[in-house]
C-alpha positions in Angstrom: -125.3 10.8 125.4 -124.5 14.4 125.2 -121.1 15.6 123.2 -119.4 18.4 123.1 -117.4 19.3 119.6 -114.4 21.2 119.8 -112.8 22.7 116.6 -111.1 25.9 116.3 -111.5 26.1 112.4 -114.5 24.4 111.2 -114.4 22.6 108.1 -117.0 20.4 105.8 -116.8 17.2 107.9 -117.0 18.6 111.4 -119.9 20.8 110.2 -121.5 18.1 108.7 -121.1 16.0 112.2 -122.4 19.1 114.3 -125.1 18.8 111.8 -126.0 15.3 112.6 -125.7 15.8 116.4 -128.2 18.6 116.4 -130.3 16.1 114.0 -130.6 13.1 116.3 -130.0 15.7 119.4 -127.0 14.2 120.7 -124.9 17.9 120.7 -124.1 19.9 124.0 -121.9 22.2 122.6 -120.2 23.5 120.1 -116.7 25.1 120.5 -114.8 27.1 118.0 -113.5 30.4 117.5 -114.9 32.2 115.2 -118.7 32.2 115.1 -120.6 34.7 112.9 -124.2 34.5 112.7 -126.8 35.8 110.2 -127.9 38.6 112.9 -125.0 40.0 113.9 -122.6 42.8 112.9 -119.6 41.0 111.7 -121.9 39.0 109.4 -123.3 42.1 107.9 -119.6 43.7 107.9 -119.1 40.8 105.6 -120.7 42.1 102.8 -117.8 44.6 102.5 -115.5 42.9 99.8 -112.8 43.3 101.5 -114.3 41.7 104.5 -116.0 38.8 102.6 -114.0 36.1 104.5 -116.0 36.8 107.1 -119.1 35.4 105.1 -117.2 32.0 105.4 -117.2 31.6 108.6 -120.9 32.0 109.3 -123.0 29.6 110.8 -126.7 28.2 110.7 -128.8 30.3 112.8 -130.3 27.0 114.2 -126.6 26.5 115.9 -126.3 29.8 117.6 -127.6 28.2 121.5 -125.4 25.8 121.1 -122.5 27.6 119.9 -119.4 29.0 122.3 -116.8 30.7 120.8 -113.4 32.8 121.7 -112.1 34.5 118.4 -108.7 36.5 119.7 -106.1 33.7 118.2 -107.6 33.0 115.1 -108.7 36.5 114.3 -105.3 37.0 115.1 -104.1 34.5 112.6 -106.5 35.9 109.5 -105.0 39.4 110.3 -101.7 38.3 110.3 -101.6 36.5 107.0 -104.0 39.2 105.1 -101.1 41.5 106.2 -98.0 39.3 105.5 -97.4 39.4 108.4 -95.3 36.3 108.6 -93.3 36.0 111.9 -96.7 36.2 113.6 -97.8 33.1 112.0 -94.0 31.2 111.8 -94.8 27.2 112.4 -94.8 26.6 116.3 -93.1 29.9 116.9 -95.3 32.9 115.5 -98.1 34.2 118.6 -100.6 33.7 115.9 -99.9 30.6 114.2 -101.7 27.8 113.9 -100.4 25.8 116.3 -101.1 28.2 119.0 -104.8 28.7 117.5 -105.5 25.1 118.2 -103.4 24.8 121.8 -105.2 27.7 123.0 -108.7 26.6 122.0 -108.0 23.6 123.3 -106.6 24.7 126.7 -109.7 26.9 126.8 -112.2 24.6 126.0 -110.7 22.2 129.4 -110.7 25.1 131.8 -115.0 24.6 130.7 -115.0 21.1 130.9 -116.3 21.2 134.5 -119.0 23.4 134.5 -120.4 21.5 131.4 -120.2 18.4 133.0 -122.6 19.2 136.2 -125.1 20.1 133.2 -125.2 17.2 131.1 -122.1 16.3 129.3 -121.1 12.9 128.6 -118.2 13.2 125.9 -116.0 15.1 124.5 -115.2 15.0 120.6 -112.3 16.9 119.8 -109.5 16.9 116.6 -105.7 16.1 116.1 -103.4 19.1 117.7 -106.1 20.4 119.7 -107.6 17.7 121.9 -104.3 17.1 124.7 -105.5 19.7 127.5 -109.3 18.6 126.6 -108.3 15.4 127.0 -106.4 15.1 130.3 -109.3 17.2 131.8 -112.1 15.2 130.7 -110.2 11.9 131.9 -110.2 13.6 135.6 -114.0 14.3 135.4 -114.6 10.8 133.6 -115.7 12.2 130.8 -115.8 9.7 127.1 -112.4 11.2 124.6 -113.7 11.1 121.1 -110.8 11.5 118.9 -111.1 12.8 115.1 -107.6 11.4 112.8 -108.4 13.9 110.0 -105.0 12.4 107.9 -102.6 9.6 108.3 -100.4 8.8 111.7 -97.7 10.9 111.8 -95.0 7.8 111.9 -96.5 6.1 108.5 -96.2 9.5 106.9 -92.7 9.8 107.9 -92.2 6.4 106.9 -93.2 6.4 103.4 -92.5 9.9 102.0 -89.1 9.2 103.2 -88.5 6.9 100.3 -89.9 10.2 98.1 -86.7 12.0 99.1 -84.3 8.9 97.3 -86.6 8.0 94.5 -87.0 12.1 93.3 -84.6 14.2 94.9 -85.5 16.4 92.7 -89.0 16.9 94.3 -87.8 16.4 97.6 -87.8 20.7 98.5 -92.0 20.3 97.9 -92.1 18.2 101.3 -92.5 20.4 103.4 -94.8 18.2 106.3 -91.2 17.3 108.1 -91.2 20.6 110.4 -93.1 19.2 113.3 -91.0 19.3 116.5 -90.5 16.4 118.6 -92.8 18.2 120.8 -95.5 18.4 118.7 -94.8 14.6 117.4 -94.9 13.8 121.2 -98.7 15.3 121.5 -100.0 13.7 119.2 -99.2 10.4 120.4 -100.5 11.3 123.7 -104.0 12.7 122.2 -104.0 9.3 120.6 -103.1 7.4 123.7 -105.9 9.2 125.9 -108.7 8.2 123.4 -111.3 6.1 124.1 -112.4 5.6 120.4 -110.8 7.1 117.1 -112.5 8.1 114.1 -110.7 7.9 110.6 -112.5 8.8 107.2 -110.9 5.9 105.3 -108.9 2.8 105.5 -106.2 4.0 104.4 -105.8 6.7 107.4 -106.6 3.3 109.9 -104.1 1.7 107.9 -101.3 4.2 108.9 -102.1 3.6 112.8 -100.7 -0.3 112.5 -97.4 2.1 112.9 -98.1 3.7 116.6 -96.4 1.5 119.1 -98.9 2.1 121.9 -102.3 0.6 122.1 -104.8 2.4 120.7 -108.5 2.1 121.2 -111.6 0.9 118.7 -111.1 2.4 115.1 -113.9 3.3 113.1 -113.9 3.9 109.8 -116.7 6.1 108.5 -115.8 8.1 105.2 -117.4 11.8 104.7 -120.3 12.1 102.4 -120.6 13.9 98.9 -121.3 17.5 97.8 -124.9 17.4 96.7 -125.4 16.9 92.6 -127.2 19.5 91.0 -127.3 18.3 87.6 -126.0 15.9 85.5 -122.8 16.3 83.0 -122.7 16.6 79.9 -120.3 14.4 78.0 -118.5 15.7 74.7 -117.1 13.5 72.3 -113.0 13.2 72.0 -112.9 13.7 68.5 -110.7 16.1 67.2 -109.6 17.2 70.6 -107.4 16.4 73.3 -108.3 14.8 76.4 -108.6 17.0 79.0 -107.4 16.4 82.4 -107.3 17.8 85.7 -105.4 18.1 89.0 -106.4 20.0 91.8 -104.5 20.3 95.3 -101.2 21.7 96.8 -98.6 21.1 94.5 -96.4 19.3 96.8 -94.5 15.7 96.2 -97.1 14.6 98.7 -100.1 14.5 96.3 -97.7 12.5 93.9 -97.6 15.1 91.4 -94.3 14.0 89.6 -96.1 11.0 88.8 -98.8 12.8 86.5 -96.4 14.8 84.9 -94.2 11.6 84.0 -97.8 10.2 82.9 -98.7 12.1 80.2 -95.3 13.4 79.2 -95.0 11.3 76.4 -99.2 12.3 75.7 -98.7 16.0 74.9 -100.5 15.2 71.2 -103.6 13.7 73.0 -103.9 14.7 76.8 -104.2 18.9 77.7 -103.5 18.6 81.6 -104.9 21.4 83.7 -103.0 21.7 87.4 -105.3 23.8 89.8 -102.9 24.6 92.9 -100.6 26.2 94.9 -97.0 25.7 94.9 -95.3 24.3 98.7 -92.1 26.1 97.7 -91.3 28.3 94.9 -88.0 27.2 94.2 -88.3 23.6 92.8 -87.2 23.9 89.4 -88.5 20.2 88.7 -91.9 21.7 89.3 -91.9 25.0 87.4 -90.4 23.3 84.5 -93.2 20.7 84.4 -95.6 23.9 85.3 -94.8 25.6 82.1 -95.6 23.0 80.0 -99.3 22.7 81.4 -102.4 24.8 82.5 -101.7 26.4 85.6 -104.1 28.1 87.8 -102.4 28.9 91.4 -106.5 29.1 93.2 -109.7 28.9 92.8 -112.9 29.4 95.1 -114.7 26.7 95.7 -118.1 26.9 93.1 -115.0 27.8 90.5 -113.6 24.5 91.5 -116.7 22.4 90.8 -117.0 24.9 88.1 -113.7 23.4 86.5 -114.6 19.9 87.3 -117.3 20.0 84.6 -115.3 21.6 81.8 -112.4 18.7 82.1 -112.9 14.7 81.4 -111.0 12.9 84.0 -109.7 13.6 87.0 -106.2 12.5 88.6 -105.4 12.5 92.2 -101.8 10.4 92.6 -102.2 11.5 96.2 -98.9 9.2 98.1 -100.2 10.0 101.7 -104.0 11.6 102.0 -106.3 11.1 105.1 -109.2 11.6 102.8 -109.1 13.6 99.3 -112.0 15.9 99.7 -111.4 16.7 95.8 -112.1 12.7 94.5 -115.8 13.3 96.1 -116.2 16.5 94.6 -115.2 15.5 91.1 -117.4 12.7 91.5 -120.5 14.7 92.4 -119.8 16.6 89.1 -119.9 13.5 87.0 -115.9 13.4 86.6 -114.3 9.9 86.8 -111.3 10.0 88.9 -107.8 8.3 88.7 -106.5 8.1 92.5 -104.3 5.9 94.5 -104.5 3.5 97.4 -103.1 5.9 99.8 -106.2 7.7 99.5 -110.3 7.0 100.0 -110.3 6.0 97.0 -110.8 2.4 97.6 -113.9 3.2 100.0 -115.5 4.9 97.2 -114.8 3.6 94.0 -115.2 0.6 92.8 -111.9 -0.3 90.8 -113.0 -0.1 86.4 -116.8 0.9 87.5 -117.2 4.3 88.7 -113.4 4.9 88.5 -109.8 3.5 89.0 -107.7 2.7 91.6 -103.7 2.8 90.8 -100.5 1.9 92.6 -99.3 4.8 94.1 -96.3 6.6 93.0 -96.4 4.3 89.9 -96.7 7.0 86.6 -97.0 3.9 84.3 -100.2 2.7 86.2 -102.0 6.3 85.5 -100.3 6.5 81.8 -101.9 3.0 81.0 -105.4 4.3 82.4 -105.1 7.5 80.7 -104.2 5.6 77.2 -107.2 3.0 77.8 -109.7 5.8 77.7 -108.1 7.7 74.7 -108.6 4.6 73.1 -112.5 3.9 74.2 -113.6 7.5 75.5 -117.4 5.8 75.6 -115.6 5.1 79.8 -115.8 8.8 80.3 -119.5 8.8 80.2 -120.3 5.7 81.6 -117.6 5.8 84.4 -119.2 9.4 84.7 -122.1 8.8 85.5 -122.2 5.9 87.7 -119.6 7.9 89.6 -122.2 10.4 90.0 -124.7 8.2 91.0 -122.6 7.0 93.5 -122.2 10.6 94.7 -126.1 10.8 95.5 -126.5 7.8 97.3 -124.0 9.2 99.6 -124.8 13.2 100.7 -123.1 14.6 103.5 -126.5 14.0 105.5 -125.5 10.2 105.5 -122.2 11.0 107.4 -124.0 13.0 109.6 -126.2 10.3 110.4 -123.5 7.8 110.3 -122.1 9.7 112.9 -124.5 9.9 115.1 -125.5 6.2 114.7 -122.2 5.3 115.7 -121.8 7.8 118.8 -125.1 7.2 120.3 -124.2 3.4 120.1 -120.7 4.0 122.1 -123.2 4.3 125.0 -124.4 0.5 124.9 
């Protein structure tokens, strides 16, 4: 079966798919926007520093006959926000926003559907927000809808950080994910309805589907893989320091940051918390209260990120509504132990008091008590540590890949 993969933006676990397509040769095409290839001008513009976002959005040189791309929208977009520019890129309204980046890559990568069909293609494999028009169109040619639930339904979202708003009002101007238009609400569900079989990246995120009121096709559950591990941590011994501890993400009520703060409030003597993230809002006065008192760092590139893992002892992620958590991997590559929730994939990668912990989420007590229990036996950070690490290589990105095409090439039987 041939597929073809639509995504505007490109990111680690739709790379990683393409990757294991091309692998087990079950790839058509590929459809994005922005496309930049080792010989070409743009890539070598790139070396400009001013210009090196461009560098991101290369591509291996293996994937250029099977790439198609149309750049005008999401150029558009990069421009736009390099410049301020902001009432190009308003939510749903702004030309260049990325709303319309994803409608118009997906009405674009329909009108092609055809052609592609008469040579070969089976299935498409498309995203959340931008799979409606390539949906529809590949129902008419009887095409397969593949349909990629990067984060938790919509509904259950609502649901649950609704009760965020009464337990911490104060916190309630960093949730900022209630914007979406009825509209927009409206296509999702349809995407979802049109499917013919859903992938999630963790239980949780199937979890949050027992909410849509329609019938939904096969779930699958297949979680991403692991940054590779380049070398083992070292692990310092706690004595006459504080434990060092580190939070990286948006700092929005969302990622259950409250909850951390409250955690080691009353640890101030024996905990030095690092917060690596951008604020949602910058007028929560909860949040740049509890800022002050902590390390803040508002961004980081990604090698500084895994860079920062190593230097800290523990990780936290008190994530109350993640599809994934990209960040628990990557800690756990760099021999971090991580403290995360059950709204997370946490519980499809760590086994509870073994490589890590698994807490209650929006329970402060839960990550205090873990937080104490290693002050008081800091031999866990090691030996949590490291198995956590091990964990990581048994599980490289190469295994999604594969996992992904195992489970594609089987839809066919």
């Amino acid at each position: 079966m041939k597929l073809l993969v639509s995504h505007p933006t490109l990111n680690a676990n739709s790379k990683n798919l393409v990757t294991g397509l091309l692998k087990n040769q079950l790839l058509f095409k590929l459809f994005t926007s922005v496309a930049i290839f080792p010989d070409q001008l743009l890539f070598k513009l790139g070396n400009n520093p001013k210009l090196k976002d461009l560098k991101r959005r290369s591509l291996n040189k293996a994937w250029q006959p099977y790439t198609k791309s149309k750049s005008f929208f999401e150029f558009g977009r990069l421009l736009a926000s390099k410049l301020n520019l902001d009432f190009l890129i308003k939510h749903e309204k702004g030309i260049f926003c990325i709303d319309n980046v994803y409608q118009e890559h997906d009405k674009w990568t329909a009108n092609n559907l055809a052609k592609a069909k008469k040579n070969g293609l089976a299935a498409v494999y498309a995203y959340e927000d931008g799979a409606l028009s390539t949906f529809k169109e590949a129902k008419q040619l009887g095409l397969q809808c593949i349909y990629d639930l990067p984060i938790g339904y919509w509904k259950s979202a609502r649901l649950l950080m609704q009760k965020e708003f009464d337990l911490n009002p104060d916190w309630s101007s960093t949730l900022t994910g209630f914007n979406d238009s009825e509209e927009k609400l409206n296509k999702k569900d349809q995407e979802l309805a049109l499917a013919d079989v859903i992938f999630v990246a963790s239980s949780f995120t199937k979890k949050t589907l027992q909410e849509y009121t329609g019938n939904l096709a096969e779930i699958k559950v297949i979680p991403y893989g692991f940054p590779e591990v380049k070398e083992q941590k070292k692990y310092l011994p706690l004595e006459n320091r504080k434990l060092k501890v580190l939070f990286i993400g948006g700092l929005s009520q969302r990622k259950g940051i409250s909850y951390l703060f409250d955690a080691v409030e009353e640890l101030q003597d024996k905990v030095e918390l690092t917060v690596v993230g951008h604020k949602s809002v910058g007028h929560c006065e909860a949040l740049n209260k509890a800022l002050e008192k902590h390390n803040w760092i508002p961004s980081l590139s990604h090698d500084q990120v895994l860079e920062c893992m190593k230097e800290h002892d523990v990780f936290v992620f008190p994530s109350l509504f993640e599809g994934f958590g990209l960040v628990i991997t990557e800690a756990m590559s760099q021999g971090i132990p991580v403290i995360t929730t059950d709204r997370t994939a946490g519980p499809d990668l760590i086994e509870n008091e073994k490589d890590g912990w698994i807490v209650p989420s929006g329970s402060s007590e839960a990550i205090k008590e873990v937080i104490n229990r290693i002050i008081e036996k800091p031999e866990l950070l090691e030996q949590y540590g490291l198995a956590a690490q091990n964990k990581a290589q048994t599980r490289p990105w190469s295994v999604y890949g594969q996992e992904m095409a195992d489970a594609l090439s089987s839809l066919n039987n």
